[in-house]
C-alpha positions as CSV (number, residue, x, y, z in Angstrom):
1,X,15.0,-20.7,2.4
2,X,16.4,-20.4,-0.9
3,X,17.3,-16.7,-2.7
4,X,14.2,-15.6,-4.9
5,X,14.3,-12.2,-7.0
6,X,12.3,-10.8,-3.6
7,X,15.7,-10.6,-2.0
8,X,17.6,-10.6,-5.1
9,X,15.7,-7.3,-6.9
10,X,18.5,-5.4,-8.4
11,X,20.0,-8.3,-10.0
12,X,23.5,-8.6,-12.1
13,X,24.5,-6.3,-13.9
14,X,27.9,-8.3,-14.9
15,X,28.1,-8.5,-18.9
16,X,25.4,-7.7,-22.1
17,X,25.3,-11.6,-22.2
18,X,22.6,-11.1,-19.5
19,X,20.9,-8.4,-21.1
20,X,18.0,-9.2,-23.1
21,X,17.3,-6.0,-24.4
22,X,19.0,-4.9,-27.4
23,X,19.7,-1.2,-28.3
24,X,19.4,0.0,-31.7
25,X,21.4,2.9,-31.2
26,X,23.2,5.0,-28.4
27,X,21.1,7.7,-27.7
28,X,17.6,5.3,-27.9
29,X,16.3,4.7,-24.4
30,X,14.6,1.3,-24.7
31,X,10.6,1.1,-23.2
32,X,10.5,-0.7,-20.1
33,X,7.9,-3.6,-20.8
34,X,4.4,-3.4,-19.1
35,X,3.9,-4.7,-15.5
36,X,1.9,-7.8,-17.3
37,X,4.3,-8.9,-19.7
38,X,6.9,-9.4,-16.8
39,X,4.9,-11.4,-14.8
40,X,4.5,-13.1,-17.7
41,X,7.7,-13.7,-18.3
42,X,8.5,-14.3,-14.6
43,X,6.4,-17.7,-14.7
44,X,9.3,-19.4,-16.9
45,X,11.8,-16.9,-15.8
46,X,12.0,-16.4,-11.8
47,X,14.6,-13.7,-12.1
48,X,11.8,-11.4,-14.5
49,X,9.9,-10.8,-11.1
50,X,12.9,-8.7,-10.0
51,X,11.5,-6.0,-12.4
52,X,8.6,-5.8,-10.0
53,X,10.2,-5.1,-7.2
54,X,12.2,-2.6,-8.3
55,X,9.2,-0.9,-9.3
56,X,6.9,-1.2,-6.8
57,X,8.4,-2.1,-3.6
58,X,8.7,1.5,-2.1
59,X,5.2,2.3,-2.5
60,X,4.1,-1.1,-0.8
61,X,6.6,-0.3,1.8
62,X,5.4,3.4,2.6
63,X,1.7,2.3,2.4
64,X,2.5,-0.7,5.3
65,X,4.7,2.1,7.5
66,X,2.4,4.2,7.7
67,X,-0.2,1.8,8.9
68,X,2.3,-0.1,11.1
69,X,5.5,1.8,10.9
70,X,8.7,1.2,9.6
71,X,9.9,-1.3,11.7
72,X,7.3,-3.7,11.0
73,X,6.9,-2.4,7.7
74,X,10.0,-4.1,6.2
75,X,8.8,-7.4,7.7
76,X,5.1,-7.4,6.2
77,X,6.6,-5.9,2.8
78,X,8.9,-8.9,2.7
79,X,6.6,-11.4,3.4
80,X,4.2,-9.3,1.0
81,X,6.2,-9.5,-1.9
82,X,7.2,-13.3,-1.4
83,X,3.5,-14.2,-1.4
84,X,3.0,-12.1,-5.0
85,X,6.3,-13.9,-6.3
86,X,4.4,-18.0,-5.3
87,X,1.1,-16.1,-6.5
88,X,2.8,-14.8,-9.9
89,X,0.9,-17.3,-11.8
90,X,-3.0,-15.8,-11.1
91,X,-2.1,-12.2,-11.7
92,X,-4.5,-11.1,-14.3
93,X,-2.9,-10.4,-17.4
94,X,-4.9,-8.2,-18.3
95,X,-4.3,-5.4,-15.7
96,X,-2.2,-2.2,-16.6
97,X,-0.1,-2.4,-13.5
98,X,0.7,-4.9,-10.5
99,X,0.5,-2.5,-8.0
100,X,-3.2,-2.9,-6.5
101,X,-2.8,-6.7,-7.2
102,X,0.4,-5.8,-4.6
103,X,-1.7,-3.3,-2.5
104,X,-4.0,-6.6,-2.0
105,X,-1.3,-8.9,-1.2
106,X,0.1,-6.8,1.4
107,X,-3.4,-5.7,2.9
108,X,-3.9,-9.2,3.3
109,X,-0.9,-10.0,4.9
110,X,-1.0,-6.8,7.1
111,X,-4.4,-8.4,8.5
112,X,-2.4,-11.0,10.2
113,X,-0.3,-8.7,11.8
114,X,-3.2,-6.1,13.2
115,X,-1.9,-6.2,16.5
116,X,0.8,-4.2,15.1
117,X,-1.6,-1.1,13.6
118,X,-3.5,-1.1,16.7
119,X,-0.5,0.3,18.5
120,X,0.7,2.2,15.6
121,X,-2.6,4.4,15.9
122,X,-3.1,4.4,19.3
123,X,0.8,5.7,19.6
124,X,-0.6,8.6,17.0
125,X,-3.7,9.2,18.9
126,X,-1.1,10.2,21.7
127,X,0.7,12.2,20.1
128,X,0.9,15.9,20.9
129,X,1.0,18.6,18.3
130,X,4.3,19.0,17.5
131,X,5.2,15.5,17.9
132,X,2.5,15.0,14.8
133,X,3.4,17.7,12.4
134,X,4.4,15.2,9.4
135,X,2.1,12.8,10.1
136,X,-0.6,15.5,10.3
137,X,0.3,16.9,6.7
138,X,-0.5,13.7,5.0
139,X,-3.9,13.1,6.8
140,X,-4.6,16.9,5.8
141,X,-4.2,15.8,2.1
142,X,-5.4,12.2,1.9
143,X,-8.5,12.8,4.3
144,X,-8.7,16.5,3.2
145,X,-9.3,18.1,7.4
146,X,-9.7,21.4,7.7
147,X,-7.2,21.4,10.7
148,X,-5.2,17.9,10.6
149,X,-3.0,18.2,13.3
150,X,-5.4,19.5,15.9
151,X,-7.9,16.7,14.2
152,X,-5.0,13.6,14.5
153,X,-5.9,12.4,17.3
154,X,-9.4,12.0,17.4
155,X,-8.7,10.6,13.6
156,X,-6.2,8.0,14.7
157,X,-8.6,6.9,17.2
158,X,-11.8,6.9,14.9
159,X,-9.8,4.8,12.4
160,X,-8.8,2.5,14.9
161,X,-12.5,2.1,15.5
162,X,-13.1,1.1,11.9
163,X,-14.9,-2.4,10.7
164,X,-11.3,-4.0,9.6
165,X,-13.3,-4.1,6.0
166,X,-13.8,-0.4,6.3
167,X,-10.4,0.9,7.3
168,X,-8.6,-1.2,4.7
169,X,-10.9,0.4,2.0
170,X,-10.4,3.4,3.3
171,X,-6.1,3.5,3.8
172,X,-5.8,1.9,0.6
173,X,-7.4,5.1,-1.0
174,X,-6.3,8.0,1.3
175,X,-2.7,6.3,1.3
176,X,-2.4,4.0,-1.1
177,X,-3.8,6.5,-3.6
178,X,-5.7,3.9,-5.3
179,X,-8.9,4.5,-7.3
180,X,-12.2,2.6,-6.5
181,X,-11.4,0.0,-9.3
182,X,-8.0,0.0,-8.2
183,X,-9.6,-1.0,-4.3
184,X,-11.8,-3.3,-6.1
185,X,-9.2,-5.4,-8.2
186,X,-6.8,-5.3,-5.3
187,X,-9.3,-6.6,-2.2
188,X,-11.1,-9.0,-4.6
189,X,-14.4,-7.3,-4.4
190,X,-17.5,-5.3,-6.2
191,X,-16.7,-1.5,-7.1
192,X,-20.3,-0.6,-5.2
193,X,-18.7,-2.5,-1.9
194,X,-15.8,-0.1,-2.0
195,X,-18.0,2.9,-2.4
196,X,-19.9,2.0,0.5
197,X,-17.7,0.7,2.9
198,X,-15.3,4.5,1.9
199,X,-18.7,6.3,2.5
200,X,-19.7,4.7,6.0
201,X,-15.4,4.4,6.9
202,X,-16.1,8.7,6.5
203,X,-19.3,9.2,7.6
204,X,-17.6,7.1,10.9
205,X,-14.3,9.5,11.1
206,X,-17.1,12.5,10.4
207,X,-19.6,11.8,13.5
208,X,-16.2,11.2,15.9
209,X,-14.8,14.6,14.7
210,X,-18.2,16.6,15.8
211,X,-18.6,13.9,18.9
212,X,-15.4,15.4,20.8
213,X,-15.9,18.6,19.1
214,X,-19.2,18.5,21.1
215,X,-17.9,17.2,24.4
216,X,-14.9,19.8,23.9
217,X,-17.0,23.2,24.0
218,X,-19.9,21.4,26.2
């Protein structure tokens, strides 16, 4: 398969003849154009899309590990990022950044590889306390539990539960920190159909928490 900037993203950095930015003086640090106008650019000018990885490539990558883990991660990330770089041409130009349009490619691409999450939370549903500490600190601040690493694995099992739907909408916010329009924009659907597939994705993890809370003290 030929080179494309996916595996190509830090580019030359072998002479000014290559760089298209001119400085006026030393000490001015030159504005880094806006996600849109490089994918702009990138339609004529494959190389340009290098400027996207670079930017956004480790926060596609975390987002996939910890859904899948690492392993996998760089797999799905790859294949992510070289469906966005055939797809350059429909990104909406009018967006501030690529990065939900990015969240979406690789959600999408992550659904053909489910297999792989499926083990990923039941191996964190097994997990014992200790084993769970990190892990645990980011569900306690994306998911906001009172007691995350008692709570991780009744949550890793509840998420596995999810409508597919559901637990996309509901990773991309708790960790890919996107907004509901963000969600929206990046999945291809209405702003109301995020709210309510984050509110019944909670209102599932909720009732599983005080389910085995109940058969726990019973």
């Amino acid at each position: 398969m030929p080179c494309t900037p996916v595996c190509t993203s830090r580019g030359r950095r072998d002479g000014a003849a290559d760089n298209d930015l001119v400085v006026g003086t030393p000490s001015t640090t030159p504005t880094a154009p806006r996600d849109a106008a490089v994918m702009a650019r990138s339609r004529t000018d494959p190389q340009a899309f290098s400027a996207i990885v670079d930017r956004h490539f480790a926060a596609i990558h975390r987002y996939l590990a910890r859904r899948i883990g690492g392993d996998r991660a760089d797999d799905v990330a790859a294949q992510a990022f070289a469906v966005a770089f055939r797809r350059r041409g429909d990104f909406d130009a009018s967006a501030d950044s690529a990065r939900p349009w990015l969240y979406g490619i690789a959600t999408n691409v992550l659904r053909n590889d489910v297999r792989s999450e499926r083990r990923m939370l039941a191996a964190i549903a097994r997990m014992d306390r200790t084993g769970a500490e990190d892990l645990a600190d980011e569900v306690e601040r994306s998911l906001a539990r009172a007691d995350a690493a008692s709570e991780l694995a009744r949550i890793a099992g509840a998420i596995a539960a999810l409508d597919p739907d559901q637990r996309d909408v509901l990773l991309l916010h708790a960790w890919g920190e996107l907004s509901d329009g963000e969600i929206a924009a990046a999945l291809g659907i209405p702003v109301g159909t995020v709210y309510s597939r984050l509110s019944r994705a909670r209102a599932s993890l909720q009732r599983a928490s005080s389910d085995l809370s109940n058969t726990e003290q019973s």
